[in-house]
ZAKE-126488 format. One line per 5 residues: number of its first residue (from 0); for each residue z, x, y of N, C-alpha, C. Coordinates in steps of 0.05 Angstrom, whole numbers, plus 5000, padded with zeros to 4 digits. Each point is the difference from the previous one (the first is absolute). Example, Ala and Ser with C-alpha at 12.3 -4.5 7.8 and 13.67 -1.06 7.14 Angstrom:
# ZAKE-126488
0	5156,5264,4886,5000,4982,5024,5000,5018,5024 | 4986,4993,5021,5001,5016,5024,5014,4985,5022
END
This chain:
# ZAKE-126488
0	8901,3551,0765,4977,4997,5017,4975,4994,4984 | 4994,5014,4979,4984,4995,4978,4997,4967,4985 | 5016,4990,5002,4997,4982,4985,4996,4970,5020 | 5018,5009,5026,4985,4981,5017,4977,5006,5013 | 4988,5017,5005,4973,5003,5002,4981,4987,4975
5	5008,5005,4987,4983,4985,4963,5004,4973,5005 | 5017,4992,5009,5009,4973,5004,4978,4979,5019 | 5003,5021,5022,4983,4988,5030,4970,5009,4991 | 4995,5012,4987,4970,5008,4989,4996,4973,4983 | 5020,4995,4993,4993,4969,4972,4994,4973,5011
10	5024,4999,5030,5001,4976,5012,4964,4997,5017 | 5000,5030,5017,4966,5003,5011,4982,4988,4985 | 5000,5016,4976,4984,4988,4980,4997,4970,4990 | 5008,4977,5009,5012,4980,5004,5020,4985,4965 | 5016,5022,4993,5032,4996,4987,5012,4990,5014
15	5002,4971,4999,5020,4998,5027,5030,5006,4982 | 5009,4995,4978,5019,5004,4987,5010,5023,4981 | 4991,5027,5011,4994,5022,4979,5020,4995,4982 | 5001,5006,4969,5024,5001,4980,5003,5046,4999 | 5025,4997,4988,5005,5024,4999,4979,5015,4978
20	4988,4989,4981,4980,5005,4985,4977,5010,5013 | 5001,4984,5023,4968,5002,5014,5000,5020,5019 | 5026,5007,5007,5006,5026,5013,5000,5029,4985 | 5008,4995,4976,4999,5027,4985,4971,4998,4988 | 4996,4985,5005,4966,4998,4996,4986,5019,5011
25	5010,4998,5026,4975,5012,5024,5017,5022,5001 | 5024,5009,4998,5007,5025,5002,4996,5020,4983 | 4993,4990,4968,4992,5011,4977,4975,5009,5005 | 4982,4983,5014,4969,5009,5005,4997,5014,5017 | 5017,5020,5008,4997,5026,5016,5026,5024,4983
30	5012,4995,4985,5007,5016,4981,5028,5002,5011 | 5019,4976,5007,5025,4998,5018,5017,4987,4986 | 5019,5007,4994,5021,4991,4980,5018,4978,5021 | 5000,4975,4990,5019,4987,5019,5032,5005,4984 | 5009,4998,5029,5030,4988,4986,5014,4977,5003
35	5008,4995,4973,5005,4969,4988,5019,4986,5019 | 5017,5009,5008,5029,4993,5014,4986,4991,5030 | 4983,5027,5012,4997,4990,5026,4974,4978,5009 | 4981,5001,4973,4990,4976,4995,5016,4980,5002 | 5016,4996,4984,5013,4977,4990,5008,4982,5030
40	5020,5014,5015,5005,4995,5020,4974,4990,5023 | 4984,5019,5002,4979,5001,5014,4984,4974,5007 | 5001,4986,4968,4984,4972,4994,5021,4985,5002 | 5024,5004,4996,5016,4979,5009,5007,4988,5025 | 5004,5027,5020,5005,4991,5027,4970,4983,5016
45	4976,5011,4991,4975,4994,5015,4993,4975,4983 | 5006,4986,4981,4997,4977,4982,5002,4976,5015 | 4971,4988,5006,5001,4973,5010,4983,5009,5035 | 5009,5026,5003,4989,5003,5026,4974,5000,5010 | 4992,4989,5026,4976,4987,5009,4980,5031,5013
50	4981,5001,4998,4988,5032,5015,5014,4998,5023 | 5015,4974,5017,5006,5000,5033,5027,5016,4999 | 5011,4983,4981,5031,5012,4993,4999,5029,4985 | 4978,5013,4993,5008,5032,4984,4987,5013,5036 | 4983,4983,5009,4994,5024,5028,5031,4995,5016
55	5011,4977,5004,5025,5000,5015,5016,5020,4984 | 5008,5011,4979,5014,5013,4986,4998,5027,5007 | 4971,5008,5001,4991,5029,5002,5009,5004,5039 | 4998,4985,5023,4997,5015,5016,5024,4985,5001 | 5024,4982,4991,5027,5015,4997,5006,5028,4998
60	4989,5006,4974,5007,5022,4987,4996,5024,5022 | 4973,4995,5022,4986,5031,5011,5027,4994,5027 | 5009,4969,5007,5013,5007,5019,5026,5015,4996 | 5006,4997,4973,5026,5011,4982,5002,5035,5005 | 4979,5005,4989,4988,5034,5009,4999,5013,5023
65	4993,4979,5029,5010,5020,5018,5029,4996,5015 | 5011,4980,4992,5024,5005,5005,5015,5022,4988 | 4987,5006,4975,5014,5022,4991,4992,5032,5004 | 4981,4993,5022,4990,5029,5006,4975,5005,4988 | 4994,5026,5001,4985,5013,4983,4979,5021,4998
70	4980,5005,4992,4985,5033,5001,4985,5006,5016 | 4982,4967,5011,4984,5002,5019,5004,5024,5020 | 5025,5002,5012,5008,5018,5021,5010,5026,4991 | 5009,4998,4975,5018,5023,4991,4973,5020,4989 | 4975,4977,4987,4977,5021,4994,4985,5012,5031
75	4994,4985,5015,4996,5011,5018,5002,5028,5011 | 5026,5008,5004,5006,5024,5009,4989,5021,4974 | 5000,4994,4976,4997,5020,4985,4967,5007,4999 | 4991,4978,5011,4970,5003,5000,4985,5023,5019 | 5018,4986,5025,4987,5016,5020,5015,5041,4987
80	5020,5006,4985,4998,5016,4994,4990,5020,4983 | 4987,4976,4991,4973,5012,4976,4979,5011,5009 | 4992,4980,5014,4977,5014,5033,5005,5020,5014 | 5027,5007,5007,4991,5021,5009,5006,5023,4984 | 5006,5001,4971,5003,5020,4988,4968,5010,4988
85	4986,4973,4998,4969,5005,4993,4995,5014,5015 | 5008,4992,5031,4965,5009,5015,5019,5029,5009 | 5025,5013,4992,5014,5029,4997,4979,5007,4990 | 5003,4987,4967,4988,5014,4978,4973,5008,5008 | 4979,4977,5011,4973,5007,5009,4998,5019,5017
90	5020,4998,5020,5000,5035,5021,4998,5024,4978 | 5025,5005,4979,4999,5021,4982,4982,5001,4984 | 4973,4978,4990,4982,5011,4982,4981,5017,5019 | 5001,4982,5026,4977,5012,5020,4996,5025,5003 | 5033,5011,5009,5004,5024,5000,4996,5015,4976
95	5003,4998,4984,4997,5012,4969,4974,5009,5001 | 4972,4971,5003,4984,5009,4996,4981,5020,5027 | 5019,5001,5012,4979,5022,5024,5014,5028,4997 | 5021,5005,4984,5002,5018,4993,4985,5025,4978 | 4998,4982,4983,4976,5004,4972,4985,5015,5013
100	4974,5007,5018,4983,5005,5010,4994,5030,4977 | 5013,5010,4994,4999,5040,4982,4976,4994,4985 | 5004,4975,4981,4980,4998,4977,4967,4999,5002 | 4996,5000,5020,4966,4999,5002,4977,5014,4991 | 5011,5025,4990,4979,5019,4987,5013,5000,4969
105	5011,4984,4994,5011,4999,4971,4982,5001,4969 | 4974,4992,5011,4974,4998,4981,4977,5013,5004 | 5011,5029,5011,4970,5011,5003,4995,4999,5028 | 5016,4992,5022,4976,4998,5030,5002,5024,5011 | 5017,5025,4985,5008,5028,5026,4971,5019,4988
110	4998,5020,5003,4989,5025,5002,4999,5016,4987 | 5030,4993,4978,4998,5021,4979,4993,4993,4972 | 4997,5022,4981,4982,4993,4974,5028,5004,4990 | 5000,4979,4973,5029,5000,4985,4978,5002,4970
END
């Protein structure tokens, strides 16, 4: 994913032909080790391609993804279970703190001489 993103950052930039050099370029300048092999490939299959033909590629690719499913829905449910374990948790600090109430003469406010 890394390296085609470096890639479509090069083409934006108007690369219309990024080389694999020019990719480990931009991935070096954020401290990202490419790898050679999936470079290699990477510039080979997208080699020659037009910005029309890499956008036809990509929403291939997104239609590829939901045929295969995926988290959108599966994160969902876990979400809404986060919520309500927060707003648990917020009931139990609430309660916590109206319990505390003892400490109020802790510095001196009672009557007697210590």
């Amino acid at each position: 994913m890394k390296h085609i993103a470096a890639y479509l950052l090069l083409v934006v930039g108007g690369n219309a032909a990024p080389s694999a050099d020019d990719v480990k370029g931009v991935l070096s300048s954020v401290g990202i080790e490419a790898d050679a092999d999936a470079l290699t490939r990477l510039v080979g299959a997208l080699e020659g391609k037009t910005v029309e033909e890499l956008s036809e590629i990509i929403e291939a690719g997104k239609e590829k993804l939901v045929n295969i499913g995926g988290g959108a829905a599966v994160a969902a449910a876990p979400a809404g279970e986060a919520a309500a374990a927060v707003e648990e948790e917020e009931e139990e600090e609430e309660e916590e703190e109206e319990d505390v109430g003892g400490a109020g003469d802790l510095f001196g406010d009672s009557d007697s001489d210590f």
